[in-house]
N, C-alpha and C positions, 0 to 999 in steps of 0.2 A: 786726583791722581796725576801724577806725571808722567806724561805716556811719551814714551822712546821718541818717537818723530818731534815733538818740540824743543829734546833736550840739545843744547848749545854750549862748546868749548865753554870753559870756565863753572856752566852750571855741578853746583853741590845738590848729589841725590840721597834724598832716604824714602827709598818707597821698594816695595814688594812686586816682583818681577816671577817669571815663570823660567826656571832654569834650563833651557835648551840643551845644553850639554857641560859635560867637564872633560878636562883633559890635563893631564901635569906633563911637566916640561921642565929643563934644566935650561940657564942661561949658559952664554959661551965660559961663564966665569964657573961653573958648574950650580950657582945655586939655583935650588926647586923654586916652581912657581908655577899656579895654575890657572890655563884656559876656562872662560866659561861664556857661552852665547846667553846672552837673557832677552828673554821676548814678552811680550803682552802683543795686543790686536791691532796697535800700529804700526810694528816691527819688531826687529830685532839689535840689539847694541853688542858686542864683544867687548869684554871684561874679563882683568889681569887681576889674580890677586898675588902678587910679588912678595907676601910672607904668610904661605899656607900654614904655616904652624903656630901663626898668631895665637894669642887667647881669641883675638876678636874675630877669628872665624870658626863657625862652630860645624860641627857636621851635616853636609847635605849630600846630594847626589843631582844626576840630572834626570829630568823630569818631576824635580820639586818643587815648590815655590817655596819664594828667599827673599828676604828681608835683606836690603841691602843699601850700602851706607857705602861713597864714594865719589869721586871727582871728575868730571869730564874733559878728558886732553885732546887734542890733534894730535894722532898720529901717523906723518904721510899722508896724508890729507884725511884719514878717516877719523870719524869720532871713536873713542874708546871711553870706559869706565877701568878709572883706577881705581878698585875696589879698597877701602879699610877697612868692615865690615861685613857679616853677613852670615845669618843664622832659617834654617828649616823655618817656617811658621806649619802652625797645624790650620786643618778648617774650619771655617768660620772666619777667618782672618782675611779673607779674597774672595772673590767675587771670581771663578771660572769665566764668566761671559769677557771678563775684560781683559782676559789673555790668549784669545784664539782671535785672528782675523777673520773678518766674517765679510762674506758678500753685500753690498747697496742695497740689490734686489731684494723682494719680496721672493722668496726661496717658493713658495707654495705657487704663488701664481707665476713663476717661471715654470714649475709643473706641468700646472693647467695647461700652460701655451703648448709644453713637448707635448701630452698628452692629446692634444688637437692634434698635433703633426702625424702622430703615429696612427689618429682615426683617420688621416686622410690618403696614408695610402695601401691604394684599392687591391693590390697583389696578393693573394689569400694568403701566400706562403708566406712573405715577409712581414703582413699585415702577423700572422701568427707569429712570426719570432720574436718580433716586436712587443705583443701581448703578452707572451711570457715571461720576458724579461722585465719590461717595466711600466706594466700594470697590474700582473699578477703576483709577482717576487716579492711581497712586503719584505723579507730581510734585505734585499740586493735594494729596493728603494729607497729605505730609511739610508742605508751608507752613500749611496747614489747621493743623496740629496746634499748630504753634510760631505761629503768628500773633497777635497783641494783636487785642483787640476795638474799643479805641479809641486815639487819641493822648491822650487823658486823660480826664478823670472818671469811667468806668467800665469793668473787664475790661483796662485798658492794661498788659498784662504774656505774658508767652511762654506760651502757653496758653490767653490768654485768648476767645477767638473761639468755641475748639471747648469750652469750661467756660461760658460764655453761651450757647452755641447748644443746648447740653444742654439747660441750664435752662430755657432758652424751651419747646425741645421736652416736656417731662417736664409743665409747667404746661399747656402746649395738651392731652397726653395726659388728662391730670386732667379738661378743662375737659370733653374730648369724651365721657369716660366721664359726667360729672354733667349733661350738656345731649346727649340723643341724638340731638335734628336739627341739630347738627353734623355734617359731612363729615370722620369723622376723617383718612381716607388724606390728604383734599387739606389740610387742616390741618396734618397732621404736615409734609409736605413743602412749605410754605408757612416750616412752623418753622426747618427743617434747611435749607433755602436763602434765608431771610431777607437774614441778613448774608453772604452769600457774596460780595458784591463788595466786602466790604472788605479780602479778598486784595488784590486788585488797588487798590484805596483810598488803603490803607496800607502805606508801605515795610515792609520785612521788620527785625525790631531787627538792628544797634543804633541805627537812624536812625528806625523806628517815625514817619515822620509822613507828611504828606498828598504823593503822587505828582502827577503831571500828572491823572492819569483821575479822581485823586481831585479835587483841587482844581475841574476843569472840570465833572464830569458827578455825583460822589459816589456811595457803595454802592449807593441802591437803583436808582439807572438801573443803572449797570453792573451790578447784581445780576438785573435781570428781562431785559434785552438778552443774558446770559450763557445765562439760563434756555429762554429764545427761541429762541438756536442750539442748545442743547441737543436742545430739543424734536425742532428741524427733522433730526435723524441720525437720531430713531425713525419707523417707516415709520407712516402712517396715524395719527400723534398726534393724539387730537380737540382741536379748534380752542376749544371751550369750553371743556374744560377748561386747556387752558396759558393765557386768555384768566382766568380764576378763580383761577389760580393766579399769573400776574404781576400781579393787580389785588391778590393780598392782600401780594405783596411791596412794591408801589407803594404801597399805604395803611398801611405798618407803624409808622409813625409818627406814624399815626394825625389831625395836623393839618398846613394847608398851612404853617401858620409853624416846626412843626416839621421843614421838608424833604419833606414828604409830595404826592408830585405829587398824588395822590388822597385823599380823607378814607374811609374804611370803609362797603362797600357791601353788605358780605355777614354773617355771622354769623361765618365764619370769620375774616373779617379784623379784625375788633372785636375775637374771640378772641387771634387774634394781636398784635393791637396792647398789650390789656391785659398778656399774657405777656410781651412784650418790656418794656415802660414798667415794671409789677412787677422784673422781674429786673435790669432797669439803674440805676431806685432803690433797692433794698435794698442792691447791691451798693457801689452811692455811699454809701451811710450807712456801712455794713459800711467802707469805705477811708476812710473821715473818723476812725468811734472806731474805727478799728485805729492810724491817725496820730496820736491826742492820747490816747493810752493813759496816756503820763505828764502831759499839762495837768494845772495846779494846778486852775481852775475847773471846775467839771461844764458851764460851755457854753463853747461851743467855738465860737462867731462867726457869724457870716450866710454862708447858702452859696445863691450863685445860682440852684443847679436847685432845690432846695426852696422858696428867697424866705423862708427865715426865719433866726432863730438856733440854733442847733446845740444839745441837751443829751445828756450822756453819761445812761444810765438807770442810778440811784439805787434800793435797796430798804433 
């Protein structure tokens, strides 16, 4: 197979891709032509087919897999497919596994590891919302597990939610061992319910992008509202602390222009905040030089979340 990441200006494709989307469009000259993202589990390429009405295009839609036949250009400096083909296959023709990105990690024993976290802390009450949600919830675990952390720039792959939340978690444990008037229990469980609404956020793959809840309200409401009902099924939940504990889910982002209804008003939620913003840059660099492993030059271009140019590191 030829999987997106190795294709190169000049390469000719004929191989079956997973249709992201379509979209039709008129050139300035007025004639039709149509958008299409195509993905498999290395990435994703944008593709032009500049005569929809060919014979040699036959009916598809997005979210199908497509058989596709085309040329590799520069355009502006990005790769594109200039499609001259490309027909629906049915199944049996693909392999599912090799169009979803999927996490490194061993998804199960990243489990195990949250599931240690969440035995270890001792607060009855948090210890209990904890157990509710993700050791007793078989439907919320299964999605939990296979879930993307984002629709892109960071964690966007089958596993990625519960391989981000680890991290958070593990960097909070750190922070609470080296700073001891930290509140490990309500940190921990600030960490491990952080992104919890972006279950609900984000479609489940292979559609991976923003829902209604998400569009309208996004994770961290629907993450601390989630948190909220939770609370209200344990008898006598104290009020201050769910009240500390969706104040650090609400300030996890730390600024209001970054989405953050609340800016950090406690120690833990500072903590949490740096844990998260740590773990979703590294991980963005980490997906940039994994993506230009073959670039001829050591930088690699201007990338919005950091506001610079890109270098691959050199010894």
């Amino acid at each position: 197979m030829k999987y997106i990441e190795t294709v190169r200006e000049g390469d000719k494709i004929s191989e079956i891709y997973f249709c992201k989307s379509r979209t039709s469009a008129v050139t300035k000259n007025g004639k039709p032509y149509d958008s299409v993202i195509l993905q498999d589990k290395t990435g994703t390429i944008d593709g032009k087919i500049w005569d929809p009405n060919s014979g040699g295009i036959g009916d598809f839609d997005a979210m199908d897999y497509v058989d596709v036949v085309g040329d590799v250009i520069n355009f502006n400096g990005t790769l594109q497919l200039n499609i001259k083909r490309m027909r629906k296959v049915s199944e049996g023709e693909y392999d599912p596994k090799e169009y979803l990105p999927t996490t490194e990690k061993d998804i199960e024993a990243m489990y195990g590891e949250l599931k240690g976290l969440i035995e270890s802390v001792k607060n009855p009450y948090l210890n209990r919302l904890l157990t509710m949600k993700y050791i007793q919830d078989e439907d919320f675990i299964r999605h939990f597990k296979n879930h993307s952390a984002a629709k892109s720039v960071h964690h966007g792959f089958v596993g990625g939610l519960l391989e981000h939340t680890l991290s958070v978690t593990k960097l909070c444990d750190y922070m609470a061992a080296n700073y001891p008037v930290i509140n490990r229990d309500l940190l921990l469980t600030a960490a491990i319910f952080h992104d919890i609404g972006k279950v609900q956020e984000i479609a489940p793959f292979p559609v991976n992008d923003y829902t209604d809840e998400g569009n309208l309200l996004g994770h961290i409401v629907i993450g601390s509202e989630l948190v909220g009902k939770l609370a209200a099924q344990i008898p006598d939940f104290p009020q201050k602390t769910l009240l500390q504990l969706k104040h650090c889910i609400l300030a996890h982002h730390g600024e209001l222009e970054y989405g953050s209804p609340k800016k950090p008003s406690m120690i833990e939620a500072v903590a949490l905040n740096l844990a998260d913003n740590t773990d979703a840059k590294l991980e963005t660099m980490k997906e940039i030089l994994m993506g230009n492993q073959n670039a001829e030059s050591d930088w690699l271009g201007f990338n919005r979340l950091f506001e610079c140019n890109i270098r691959k590191t050199t010894v």
